[in-house]
NUTIKOL-734443 format. One record per residue (C-alpha): residue number from 1; residue in one letter; x, y, z. Coordinates in nm, 4 decimals, padded with zeros to 6 digits. Example, Ala and Ser with C-alpha at 12.3 -4.5 7.8 and 13.67 -1.06 7.14 Angstrom:
BEGIN
  num  residuo        xx        yy        zz
    1        A   01.2300  -00.4500   00.7800
    2        S   01.3670  -00.1060   00.7140
This chain:
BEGIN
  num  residuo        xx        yy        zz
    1        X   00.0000   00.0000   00.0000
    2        X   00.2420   00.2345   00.0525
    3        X   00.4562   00.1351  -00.2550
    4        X   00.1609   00.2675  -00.4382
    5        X   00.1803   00.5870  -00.2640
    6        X   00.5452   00.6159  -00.3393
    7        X   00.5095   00.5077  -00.6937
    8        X   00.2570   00.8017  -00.7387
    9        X   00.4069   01.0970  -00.5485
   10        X   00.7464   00.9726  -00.8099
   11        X   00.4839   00.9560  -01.0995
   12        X   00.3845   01.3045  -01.0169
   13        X   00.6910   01.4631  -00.8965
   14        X   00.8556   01.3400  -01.2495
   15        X   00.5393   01.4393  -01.4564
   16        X   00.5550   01.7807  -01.2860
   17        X   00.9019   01.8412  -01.3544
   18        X   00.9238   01.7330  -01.7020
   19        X   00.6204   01.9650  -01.7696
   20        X   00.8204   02.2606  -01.5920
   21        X   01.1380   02.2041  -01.7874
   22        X   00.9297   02.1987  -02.1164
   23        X   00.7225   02.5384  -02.0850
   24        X   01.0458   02.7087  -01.9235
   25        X   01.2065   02.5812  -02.3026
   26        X   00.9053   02.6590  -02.4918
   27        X   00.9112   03.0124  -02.3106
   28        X   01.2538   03.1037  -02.3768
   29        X   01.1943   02.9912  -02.7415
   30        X   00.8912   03.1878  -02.7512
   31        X   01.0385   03.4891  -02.6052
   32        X   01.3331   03.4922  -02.8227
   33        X   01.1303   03.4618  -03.1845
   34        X   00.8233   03.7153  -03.0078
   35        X   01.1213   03.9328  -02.9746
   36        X   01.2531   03.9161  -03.3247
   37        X   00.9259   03.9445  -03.4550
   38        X   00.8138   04.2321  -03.2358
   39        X   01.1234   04.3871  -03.3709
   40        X   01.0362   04.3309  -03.7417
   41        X   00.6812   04.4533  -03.7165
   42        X   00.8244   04.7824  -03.5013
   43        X   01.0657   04.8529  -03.8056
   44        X   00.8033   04.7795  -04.0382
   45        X   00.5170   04.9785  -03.8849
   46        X   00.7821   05.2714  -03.8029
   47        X   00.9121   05.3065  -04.1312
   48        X   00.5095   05.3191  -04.2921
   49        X   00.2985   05.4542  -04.0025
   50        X   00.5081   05.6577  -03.7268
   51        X   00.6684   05.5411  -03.3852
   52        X   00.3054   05.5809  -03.1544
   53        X   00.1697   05.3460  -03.4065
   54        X   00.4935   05.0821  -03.3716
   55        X   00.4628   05.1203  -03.0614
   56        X   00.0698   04.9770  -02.9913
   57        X   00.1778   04.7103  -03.2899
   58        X   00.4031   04.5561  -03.0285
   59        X   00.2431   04.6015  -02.7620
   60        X  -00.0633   04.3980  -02.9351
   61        X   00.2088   04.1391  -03.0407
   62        X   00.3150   04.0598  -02.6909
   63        X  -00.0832   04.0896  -02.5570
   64        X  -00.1573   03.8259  -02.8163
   65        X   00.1277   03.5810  -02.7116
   66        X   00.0407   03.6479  -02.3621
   67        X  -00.3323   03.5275  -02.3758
   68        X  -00.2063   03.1944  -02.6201
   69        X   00.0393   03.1027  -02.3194
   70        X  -00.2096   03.1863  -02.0682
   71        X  -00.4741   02.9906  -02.2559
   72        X  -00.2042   02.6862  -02.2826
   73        X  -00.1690   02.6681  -01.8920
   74        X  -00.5198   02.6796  -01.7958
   75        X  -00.6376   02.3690  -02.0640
   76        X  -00.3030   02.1610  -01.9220
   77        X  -00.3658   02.2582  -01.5863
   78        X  -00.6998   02.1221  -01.5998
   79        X  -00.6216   01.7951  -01.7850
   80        X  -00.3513   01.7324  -01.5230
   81        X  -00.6035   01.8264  -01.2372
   82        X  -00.9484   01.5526  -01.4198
   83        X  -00.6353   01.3034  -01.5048
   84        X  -00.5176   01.3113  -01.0670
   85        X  -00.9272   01.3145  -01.0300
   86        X  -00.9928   00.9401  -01.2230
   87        X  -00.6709   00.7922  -01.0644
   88        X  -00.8006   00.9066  -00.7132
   89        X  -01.1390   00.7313  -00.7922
   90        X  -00.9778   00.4223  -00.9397
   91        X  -00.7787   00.3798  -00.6402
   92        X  -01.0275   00.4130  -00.4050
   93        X  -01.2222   00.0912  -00.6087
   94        X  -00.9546  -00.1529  -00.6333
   95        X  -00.8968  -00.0669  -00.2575
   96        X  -01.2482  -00.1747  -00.1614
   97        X  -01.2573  -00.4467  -00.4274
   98        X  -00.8722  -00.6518  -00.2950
   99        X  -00.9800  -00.9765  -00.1439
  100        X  -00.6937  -00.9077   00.1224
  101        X  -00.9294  -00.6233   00.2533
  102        X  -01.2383  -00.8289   00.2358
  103        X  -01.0765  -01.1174   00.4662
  104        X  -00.9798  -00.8478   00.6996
  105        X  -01.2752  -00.7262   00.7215
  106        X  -01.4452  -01.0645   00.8101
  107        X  -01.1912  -01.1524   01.0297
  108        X  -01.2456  -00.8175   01.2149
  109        X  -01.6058  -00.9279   01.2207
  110        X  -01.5248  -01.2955   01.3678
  111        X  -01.2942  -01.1242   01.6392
  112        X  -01.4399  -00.8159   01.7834
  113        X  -01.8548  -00.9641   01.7180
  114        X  -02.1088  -00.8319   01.5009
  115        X  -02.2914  -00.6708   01.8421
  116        X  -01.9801  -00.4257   01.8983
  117        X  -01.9217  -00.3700   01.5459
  118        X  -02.2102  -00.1851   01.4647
  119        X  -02.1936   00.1324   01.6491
  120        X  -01.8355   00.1495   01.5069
  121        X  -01.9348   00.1153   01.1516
  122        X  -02.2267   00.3868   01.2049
  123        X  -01.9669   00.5977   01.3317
  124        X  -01.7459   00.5080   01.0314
  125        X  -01.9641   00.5568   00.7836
  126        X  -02.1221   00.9172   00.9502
  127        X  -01.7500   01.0334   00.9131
  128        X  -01.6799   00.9007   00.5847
  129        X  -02.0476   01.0782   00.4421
  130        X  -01.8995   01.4082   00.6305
  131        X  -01.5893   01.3687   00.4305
  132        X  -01.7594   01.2837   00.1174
  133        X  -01.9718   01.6187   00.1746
  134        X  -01.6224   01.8373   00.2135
  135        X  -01.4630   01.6950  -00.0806
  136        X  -01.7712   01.7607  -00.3019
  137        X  -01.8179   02.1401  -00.1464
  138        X  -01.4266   02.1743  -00.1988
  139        X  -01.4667   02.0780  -00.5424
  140        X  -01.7651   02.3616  -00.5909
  141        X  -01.5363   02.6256  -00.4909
  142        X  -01.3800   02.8674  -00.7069
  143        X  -01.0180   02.7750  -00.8494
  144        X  -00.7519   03.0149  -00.7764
């Protein structure tokens, strides 16, 4: 059990760094040929229109390649945050569904008695709706 938790903080830890190292290369790349261009379109615009008007064409070059990056975050952002979502849910199944958890269970059952058991598992299961109910209000909050 706790090889899986291992395995998956290394599964995201590696997915998350690999995914920083490629947007900080894709931004210096991007910032380097914005540059160039933003300096062809100033010369360009200068020479026709005047330097105010160079001037707003750059600044509308950079706007644009702002909102494209921005744009690029959020969508990857979110794929990474429904991707962690189904793995949570799919490892909360095969937890419930391992025979190994079952026979503990019925061994618990055969030990303590069915009589004592029962206020436990009402308890249990009052705190596990409770948490249910914060996790689904948590996900109905606004993201940052």
């Amino acid at each position: 059990m706790f090889q899986r938790i291992v395995d998956d903080f290394k599964e995201s830890a590696g997915a998350t760094l690999r995914l920083t190292s490629l947007a900080a290369a894709a931004a210096i790349a991007l910032f380097i040929a914005t540059a160039f261009l933003c300096a062809a379109a100033f010369i360009l615009v200068f020479e026709k229109y005047g330097p105010v008007e160079a001037c707003f064409t750059g600044a509308a070059i950079f706007f644009v390649v702002t909102l494209i990056a921005a744009g690029s975050y959020m969508v990857r952002k979110r794929q990474i945050e429904l991707r962690a979502k189904a793995a949570a849910k799919s490892a909360t199944q095969t937890v419930l569904a391992d025979p190994m958890v079952v026979a503990a269970g019925l061994q618990l059952v055969r030990t303590i008695g069915i009589k004592k058991l029962i206020p436990l598992l009402a308890v249990g299961g009052l705190a596990l709706g409770l948490m249910a109910n914060r996790s689904h209000a948590a996900d109905r909050a606004p993201a940052e």
